[in-house]
C-alpha positions in Angstrom: -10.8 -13.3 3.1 -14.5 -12.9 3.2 -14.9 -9.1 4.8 -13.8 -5.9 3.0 -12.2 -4.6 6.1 -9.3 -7.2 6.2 -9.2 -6.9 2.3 -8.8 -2.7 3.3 -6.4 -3.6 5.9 -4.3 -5.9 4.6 -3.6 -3.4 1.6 -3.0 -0.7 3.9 -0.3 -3.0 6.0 1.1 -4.3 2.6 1.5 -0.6 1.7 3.1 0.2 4.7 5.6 -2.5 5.1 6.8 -1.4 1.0 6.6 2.5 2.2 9.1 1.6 5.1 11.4 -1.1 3.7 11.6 2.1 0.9 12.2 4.5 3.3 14.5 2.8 5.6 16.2 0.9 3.3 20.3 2.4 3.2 20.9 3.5 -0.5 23.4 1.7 -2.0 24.9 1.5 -5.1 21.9 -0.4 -7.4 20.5 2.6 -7.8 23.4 3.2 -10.8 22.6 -0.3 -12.2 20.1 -1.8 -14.6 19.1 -3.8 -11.2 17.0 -0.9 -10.2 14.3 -0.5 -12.7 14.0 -4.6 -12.2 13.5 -4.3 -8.8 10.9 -1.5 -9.1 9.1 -2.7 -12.0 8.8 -6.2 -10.0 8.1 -4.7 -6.8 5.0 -2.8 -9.1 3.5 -5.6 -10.8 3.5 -7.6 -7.2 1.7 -4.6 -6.0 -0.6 -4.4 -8.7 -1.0 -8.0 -8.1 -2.1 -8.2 -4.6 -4.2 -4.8 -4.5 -6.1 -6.9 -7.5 -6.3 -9.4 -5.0 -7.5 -7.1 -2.1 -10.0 -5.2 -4.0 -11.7 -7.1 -6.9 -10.9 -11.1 -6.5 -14.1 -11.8 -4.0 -16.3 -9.1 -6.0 -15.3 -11.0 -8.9 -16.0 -14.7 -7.2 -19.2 -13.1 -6.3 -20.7 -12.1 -10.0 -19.3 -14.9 -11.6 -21.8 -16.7 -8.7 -24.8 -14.5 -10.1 -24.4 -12.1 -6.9 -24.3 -8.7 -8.6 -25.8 -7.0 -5.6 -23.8 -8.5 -3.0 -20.3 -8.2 -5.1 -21.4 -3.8 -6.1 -21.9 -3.3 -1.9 -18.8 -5.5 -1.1 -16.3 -3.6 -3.4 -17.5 0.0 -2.7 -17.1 -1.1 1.4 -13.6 -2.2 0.6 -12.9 1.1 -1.1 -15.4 3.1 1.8 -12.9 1.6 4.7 -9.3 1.7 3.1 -10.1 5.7 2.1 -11.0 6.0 5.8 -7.5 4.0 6.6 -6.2 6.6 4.5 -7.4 9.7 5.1 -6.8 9.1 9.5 -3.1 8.4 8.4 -3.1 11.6 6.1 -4.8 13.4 8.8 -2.8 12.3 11.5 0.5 13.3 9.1 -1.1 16.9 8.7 -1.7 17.7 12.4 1.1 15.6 14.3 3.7 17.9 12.5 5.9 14.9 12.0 8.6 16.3 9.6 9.9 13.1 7.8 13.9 13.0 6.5 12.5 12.0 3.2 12.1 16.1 3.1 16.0 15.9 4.0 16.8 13.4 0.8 18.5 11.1 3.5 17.0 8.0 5.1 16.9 7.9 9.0 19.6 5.6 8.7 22.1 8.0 7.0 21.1 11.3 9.2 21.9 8.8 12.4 18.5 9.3 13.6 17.8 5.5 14.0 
């Protein structure tokens, strides 16, 4: 990955598939078992892990090859395009009026809705 809108958009699709498989996952009973912290705090440090990846590994491959100029314009354009990602999701949240079940405490799978 060479261009800092795939790194942008591949950490706003990775985001999305973990905020859905979240949201529509059924809760069940790990929730009341030590599997539950294990499975968040793993699901955290892969996170951590690939939006390391996505933001800083090619500005990092680029100083270490004596391209300080080239690796300070390609991180703040990652950053530039995935807080433009963000803020047309937040925007369109904010004026589609989509009222999520999250607000509810059930996932669509428990209200029926799916």
């Amino acid at each position: 990955m060479n261009k800092p809108s795939l790194n942008a958009l591949s950490a706003a699709v990775y985001i999305a598939l973990v905020a859905s498989a979240l949201y529509y996952f059924p809760k069940t009973s790990v929730e009341e078992s030590v599997l539950a912290p294990i499975v968040m705090l793993s699901l955290f440090v892969l996170s951590a892990a690939l939006m390391g990846y996505f933001f800083a590994y090619q500005p990092i491959r680029l100083l270490t090859e004596g391209k300080q100029r080239e690796a300070v314009k390609f991180f703040f354009s990652t950053i530039a395009i995935f807080a433009c990602i963000t803020g047309a999701v937040v925007a369109t949240l904010v004026f589609s009026g989509v009222r999520g079940s999250a607000v509810e405490g059930t996932t669509p799978i428990e209200s029926g809705k799916v």
